[in-house]
N, C-alpha and C positions, 0 to 999 in steps of 0.2 A: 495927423500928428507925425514928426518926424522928428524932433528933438526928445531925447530925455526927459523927463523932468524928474524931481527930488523934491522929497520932504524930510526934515526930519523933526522927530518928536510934533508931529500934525504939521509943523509949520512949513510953508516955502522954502527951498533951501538958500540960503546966501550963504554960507559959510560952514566946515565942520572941524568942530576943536580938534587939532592935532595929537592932545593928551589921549583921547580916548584909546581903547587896549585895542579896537580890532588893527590900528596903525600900525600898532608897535609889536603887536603880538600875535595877532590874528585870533584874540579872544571875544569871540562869539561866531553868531551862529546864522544860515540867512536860509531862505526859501523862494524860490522861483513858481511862480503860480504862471498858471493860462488862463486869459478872459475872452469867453468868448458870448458877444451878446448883455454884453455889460456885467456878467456874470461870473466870477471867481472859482474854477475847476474844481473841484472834490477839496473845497478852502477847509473841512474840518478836519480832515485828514494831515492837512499842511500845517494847520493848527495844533494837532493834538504831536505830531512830532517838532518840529518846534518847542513846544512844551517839556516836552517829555528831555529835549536837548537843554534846556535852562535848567534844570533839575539836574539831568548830569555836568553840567556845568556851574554851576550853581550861580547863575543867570537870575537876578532879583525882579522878575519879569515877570504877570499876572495878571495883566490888559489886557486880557482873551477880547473881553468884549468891546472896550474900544479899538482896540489894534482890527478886528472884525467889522467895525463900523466903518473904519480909516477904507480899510479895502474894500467895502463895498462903494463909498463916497467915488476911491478912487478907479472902479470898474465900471461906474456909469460913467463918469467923466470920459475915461480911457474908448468904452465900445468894446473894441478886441486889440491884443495883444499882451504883452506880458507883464506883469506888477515883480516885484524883486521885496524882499522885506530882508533887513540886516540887524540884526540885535548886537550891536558891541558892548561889551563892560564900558562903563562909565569910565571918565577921564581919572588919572589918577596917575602916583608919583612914578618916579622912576623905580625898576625892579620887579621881578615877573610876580612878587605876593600881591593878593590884592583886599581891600579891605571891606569887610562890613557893611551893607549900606553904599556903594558906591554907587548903586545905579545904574542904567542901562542907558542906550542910546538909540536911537529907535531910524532906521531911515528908511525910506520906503520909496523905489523908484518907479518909473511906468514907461513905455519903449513899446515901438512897431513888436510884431511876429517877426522870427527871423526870416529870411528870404529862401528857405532850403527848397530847393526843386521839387517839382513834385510828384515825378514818377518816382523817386525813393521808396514812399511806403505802401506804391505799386508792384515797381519794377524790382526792389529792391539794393541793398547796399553791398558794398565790399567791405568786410573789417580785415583789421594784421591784426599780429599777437604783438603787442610791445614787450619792449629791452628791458622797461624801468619794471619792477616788482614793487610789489606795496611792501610796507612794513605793517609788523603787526602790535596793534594797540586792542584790548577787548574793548575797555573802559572808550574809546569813543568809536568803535565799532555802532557804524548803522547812522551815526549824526551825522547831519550834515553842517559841519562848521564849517569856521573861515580858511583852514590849513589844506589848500590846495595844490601844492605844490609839485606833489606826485601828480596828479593832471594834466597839469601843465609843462611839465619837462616830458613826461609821456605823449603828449602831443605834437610837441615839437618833434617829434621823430619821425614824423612823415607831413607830403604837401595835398597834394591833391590825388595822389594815387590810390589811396581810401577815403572812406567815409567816415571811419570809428577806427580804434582800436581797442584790442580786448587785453586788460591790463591781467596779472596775477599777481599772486603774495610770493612769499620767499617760501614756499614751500612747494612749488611750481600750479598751483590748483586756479581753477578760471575764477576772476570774482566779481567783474563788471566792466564797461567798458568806458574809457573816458569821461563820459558824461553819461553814460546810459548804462539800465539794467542790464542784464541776457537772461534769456531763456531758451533753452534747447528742447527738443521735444523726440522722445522716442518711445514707440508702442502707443503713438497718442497720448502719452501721459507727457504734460508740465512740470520739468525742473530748472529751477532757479537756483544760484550756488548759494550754500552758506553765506552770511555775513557776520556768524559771532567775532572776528579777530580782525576782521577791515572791511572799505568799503562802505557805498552809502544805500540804507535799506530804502530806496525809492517810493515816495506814494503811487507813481503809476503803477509799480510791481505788484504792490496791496493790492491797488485795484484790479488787475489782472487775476490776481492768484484766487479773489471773490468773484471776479465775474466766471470764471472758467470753474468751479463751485457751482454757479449758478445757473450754468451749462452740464452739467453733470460731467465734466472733465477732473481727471482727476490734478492736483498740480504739487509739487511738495518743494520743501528746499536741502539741497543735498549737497556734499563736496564734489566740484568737478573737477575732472583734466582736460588737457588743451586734448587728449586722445579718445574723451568720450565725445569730441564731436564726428569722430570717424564712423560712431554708428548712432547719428542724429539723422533724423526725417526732414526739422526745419528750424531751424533759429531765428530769433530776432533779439530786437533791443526796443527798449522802450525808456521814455521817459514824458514828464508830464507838457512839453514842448511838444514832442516830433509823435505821442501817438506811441504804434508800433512802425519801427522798423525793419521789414525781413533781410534777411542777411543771406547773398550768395555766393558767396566766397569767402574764403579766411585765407591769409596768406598770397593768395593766390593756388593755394593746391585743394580745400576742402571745399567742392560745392554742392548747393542746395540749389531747390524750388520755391518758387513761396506757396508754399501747399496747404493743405483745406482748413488745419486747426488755426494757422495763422492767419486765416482769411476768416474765417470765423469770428474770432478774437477780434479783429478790423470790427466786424460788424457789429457787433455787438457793443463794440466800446463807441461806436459811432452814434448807436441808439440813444445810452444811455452813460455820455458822456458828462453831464450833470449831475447825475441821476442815483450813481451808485453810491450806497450807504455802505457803511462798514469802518474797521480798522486801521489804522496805522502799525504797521507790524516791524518791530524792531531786529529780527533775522531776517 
């Protein structure tokens, strides 16, 4: 498969009303899964935040089990690569109130793996510290909605000279990286930055922060500075695409190894890639 495809609300796509809010507004909410083997990556996990994002959104959405049927239909079909799911508010008038009963919109795409190289989450990556700062909102802290905007002007700030950038808040503290979690690791122990005030609380990071649990590692989530990576052992970044990625360099002036806990981690998230049960965890 090389093209796209789209559905929405189950059906084939040929068209999508331009009334709906994610157009106008970017009101709703979407999820990026991995298939691999016809099979939908730690889908309850992506489920239960999703969920938990229509609730703080107040997203009239409750189709756990068919939206779960859709993407398994849509994972054998597919084999391997990536499914996309986007929940918009339904169509509706001009002005940002919205009403009662409006409804949802449901569309669900399916795409190749991207083509990223593959000594990355061997060799590892380069990140920079980006210019742009998040803003802070608590109230959508952790969801992953349609308002990406800080991403995207944060990416534009470099070409090919990294691999990621490591974004912060207005308060200068690290809180993830473009597209991806962080984790830094010092004394062997796993920390991941807070995310009560921004930032998107990751399913891969869940499932790291359980697997490394289930290694007897310790892992916690804590306020970083860009100056506690000066006494880090080994960083990476993850998300539910790229795995982990080890990280050896920042800037160009802070560099790492990719050393044992983060090779570990590799291995273990290789085993049981399916496999791992557990939470969605909203910090």
């Amino acid at each position: 498969m090389t093209a796209t495809r789209y559905w929405i609300d189950t059906q084939a796509a040929t068209g999508l009303d331009p009334a709906v809010r994610a157009l106008h507004y970017g009101d709703g909410l979407f999820e990026t899964l991995c298939v691999r083997d016809a099979a939908c990556e730690h889908l309850d996990r992506h489920l239960q935040r999703l969920l938990a994002g229509c609730k703080a959104l107040r997203l009239e959405f409750s189709d756990r089990s068919g939206l779960a049927a859709e993407l398994q239909q849509r994972a054998s079909e597919l084999g391997n690569g990536v499914i996309k799911i986007i929940l918009s508010r339904g169509p509706g008038g001009r002005g940002y109130r919205f009403s009662e009963g409006q409804g949802v919109t449901r569309i669900v795409s399916a795409q190749e793996m991207p083509d990223y190289p593959r000594a990355w989450p061997t060799q590892g990556v380069r990140a920079r510290i980006c210019d742009l700062r998040f803003g802070l909102q608590p109230r959508l802290a952790g969801l992953k909605h349609l308002n990406r905007l800080e991403q995207v002007m944060a990416r534009a700030e470099w070409g090919d000279d990294f691999e990621e950038g490591l974004m912060l808040d207005h308060h200068g503290r690290l809180i993830e990286g473009t597209m991806s979690n962080l984790f830094v690791i010092r004394d062997g122990e796993l920390c991941t930055p807070r995310l009560d005030a921004c930032g998107v609380a990751g399913v891969m990071r869940s499932v790291l922060l359980d697997l490394a649990a289930a290694l007897g590692l310790s892992g916690r989530r804590e306020s970083l500075l860009p100056a506690d990576l000066l006494s880090a052992e080994e960083v990476f970044l993850c998300n539910s695409l790229i795995g982990i990625w080890p990280v050896i360099s920042v800037s160009g002036q802070n560099n790492f190894s990719v050393g044992p806990v983060t090779r570990r981690l590799q291995q273990a998230l290789s085993v049981h890639s399916t496999g791992v049960t557990g939470n969605w965890y909203s910090w």
